[in-house]
C-alpha positions, 0 to 999 in steps of 0.5 A, a space after each residue: 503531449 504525455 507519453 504513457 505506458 500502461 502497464 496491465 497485471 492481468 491476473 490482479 482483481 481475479 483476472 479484472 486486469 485482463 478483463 479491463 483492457 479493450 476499454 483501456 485501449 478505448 478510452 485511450 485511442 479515442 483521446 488521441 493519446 500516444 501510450 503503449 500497453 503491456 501485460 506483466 508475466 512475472 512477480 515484480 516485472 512491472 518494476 521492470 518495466 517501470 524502472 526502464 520507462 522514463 529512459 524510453 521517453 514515457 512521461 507516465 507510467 499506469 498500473 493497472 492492477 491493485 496494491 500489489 501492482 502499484 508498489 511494483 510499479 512504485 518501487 521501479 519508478 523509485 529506483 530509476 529516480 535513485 539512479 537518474 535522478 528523475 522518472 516518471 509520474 505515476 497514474 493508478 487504474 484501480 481494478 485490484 482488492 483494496 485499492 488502498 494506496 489509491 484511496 489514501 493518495 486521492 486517485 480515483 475509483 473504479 476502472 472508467 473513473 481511473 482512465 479519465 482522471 489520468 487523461 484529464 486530472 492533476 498532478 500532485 507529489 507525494 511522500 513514500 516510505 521505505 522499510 528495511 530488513 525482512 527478505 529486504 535488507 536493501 529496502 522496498 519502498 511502499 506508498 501505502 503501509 505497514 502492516 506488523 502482526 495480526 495485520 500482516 497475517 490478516 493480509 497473507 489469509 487474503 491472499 490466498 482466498 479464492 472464493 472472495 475478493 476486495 474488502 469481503 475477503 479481508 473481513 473474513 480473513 480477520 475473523 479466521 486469524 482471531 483464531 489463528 494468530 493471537 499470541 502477541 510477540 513482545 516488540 520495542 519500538 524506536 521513535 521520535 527518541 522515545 522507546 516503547 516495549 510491549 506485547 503488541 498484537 498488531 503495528 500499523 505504519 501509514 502513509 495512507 488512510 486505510 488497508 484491506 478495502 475499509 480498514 482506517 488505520 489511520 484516518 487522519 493521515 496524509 501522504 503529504 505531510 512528511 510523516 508516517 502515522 503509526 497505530 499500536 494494537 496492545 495484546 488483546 483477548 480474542 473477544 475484544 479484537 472481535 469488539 475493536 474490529 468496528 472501531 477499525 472499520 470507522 476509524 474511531 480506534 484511538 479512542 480505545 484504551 489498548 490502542 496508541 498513535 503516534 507519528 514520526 518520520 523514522 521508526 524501529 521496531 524489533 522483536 524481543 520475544 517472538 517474531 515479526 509478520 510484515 507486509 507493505 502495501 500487501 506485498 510480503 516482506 517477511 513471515 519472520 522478521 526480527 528488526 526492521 527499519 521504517 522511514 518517510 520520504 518527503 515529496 518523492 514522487 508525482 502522482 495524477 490524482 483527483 482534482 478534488 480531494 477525498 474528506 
């Protein structure tokens, strides 16, 4: 029988996390499953407390939070496999903003859905990426995203709502940024021996689908492929960020003249004029980054996701 730690940030969905555990511990006891549960009090101490769990005879460890809290609890799992060579699996309870690494990972939705699926779902094992440079010249990893420049200042907006929460939040902090961040850094990017240089308003690097609770960034994508897919936004008026905003909400950007997508598995991007706002699965990396190094890593890391897999 699994072990299971449960690792609560209760401040995550404007204190859902909290909310949400008398029926954790419900579900929970009534399987008969033997788990322990404990609530975050710091930044990044659910990495921590992930990073330690496999060598305290845990066989899975469950954040329950949103983005933010599963790269804590991602990274720490990661970090135990780079020292041990092994760690734990990694099952996500979905009470945060976006849930966006969920979505893209095929783990389910919604506070019930999520406990039962870890109880009763299967495992699969998914790519990770890592990005270098920022505040991290010793790397983060993400399980998620990117996101360079407008989306990256779209993401900081959210973060700081109060009033709003979940997609809601990054809709409206969208529209606020149209007229706070425009003006596009010139940036060369490094891929696939190719190099591109341009005034680019936005780069978002996916081992997802989507950010923000409803952004496809890259619908196509998955996090078993052993690729990154990436989707370069051109410098824009502000009236056609207002015209391509839909196309992001359908996933329909690729067919619009000012947008490229690529794919690869390790990317530079460097800014020539200007800087680089970046974010990973939501967490901040930097506000005003220069060069940055991104790279997937394949089959890293054994995830319990939905039996069946999201269209």
């Amino acid at each position: 029988m699994h072990r299971y730690k449960i690792i609560v940030n209760p401040v995550s969905g404007r204190g859902a996390g909290g909310y949400s555990i008398p029926i954790i511990e419900r579900i929970f006891s009534l399987s008969k499953t033997d788990y322990e549960l404990v609530m975050t009090e710091k930044p990044l101490h659910a990495s921590i407390l992930s990073r330690n769990a496999e060598s305290e005879g845990f066989d899975v460890v469950v954040a329950v939070g949103g983005d933010g809290t599963a790269n804590e609890v991602l990274n720490g799992l990661m970090q135990a496999k780079e020292k041990n060579g092994v760690t734990c699996s990694m099952g996500v309870v979905t009470v945060g903003r976006g849930n966006d690494f969920a979505y893209g990972a095929n783990m389910a939705l919604g506070l019930r859905e999520s406990c039962h699926s870890i109880l009763n779902g299967n495992t699969h094992t998914i790519d990770i990426g890592m990005v270098t440079g920022g505040d991290y010249p010793q790397g983060r990893y993400f399980g998620n995203g990117v996101g360079i420049g407008f989306d990256a200042v779209v993401g900081f907006t959210a973060a700081k709502m109060k009033r709003l929460s979940g997609f809601p939040s990054y809709l409206v902090s969208a529209i606020k940024t149209i007229f706070l961040y425009y003006h596009a850094p010139l940036v060369q990017i490094d891929f696939n021996e190719h190099s591109l240089q341009l005034n680019s308003l936005m780069i978002s690097i996916m081992n997802g689908k989507r950010m923000g609770g409803g952004f496809m960034m890259a619908p196509h994508a998955s996090t078993e492929d052993g690729l990154l897919d990436v989707c370069i936004a051109r410098e824009v008026s502000k009236a056609r960020i207002f015209t391509l905003i839909p196309h992001f909400l359908r996933g329909t950007q690729a067919t619009q003249a000012e947008i490229q997508t690529y794919q690869a598995g390790k990317i530079c991007v460097t800014a020539l004029k200007g800087s680089l706002p970046v974010h990973a699965d939501g967490e901040t990396i930097c506000t005003e980054g220069h060069q940055l190094q991104f790279e997937l890593l394949p089959k890293q890391l054994d995830i319990i996701c939905m039996t069946q897999r999201n269209s």
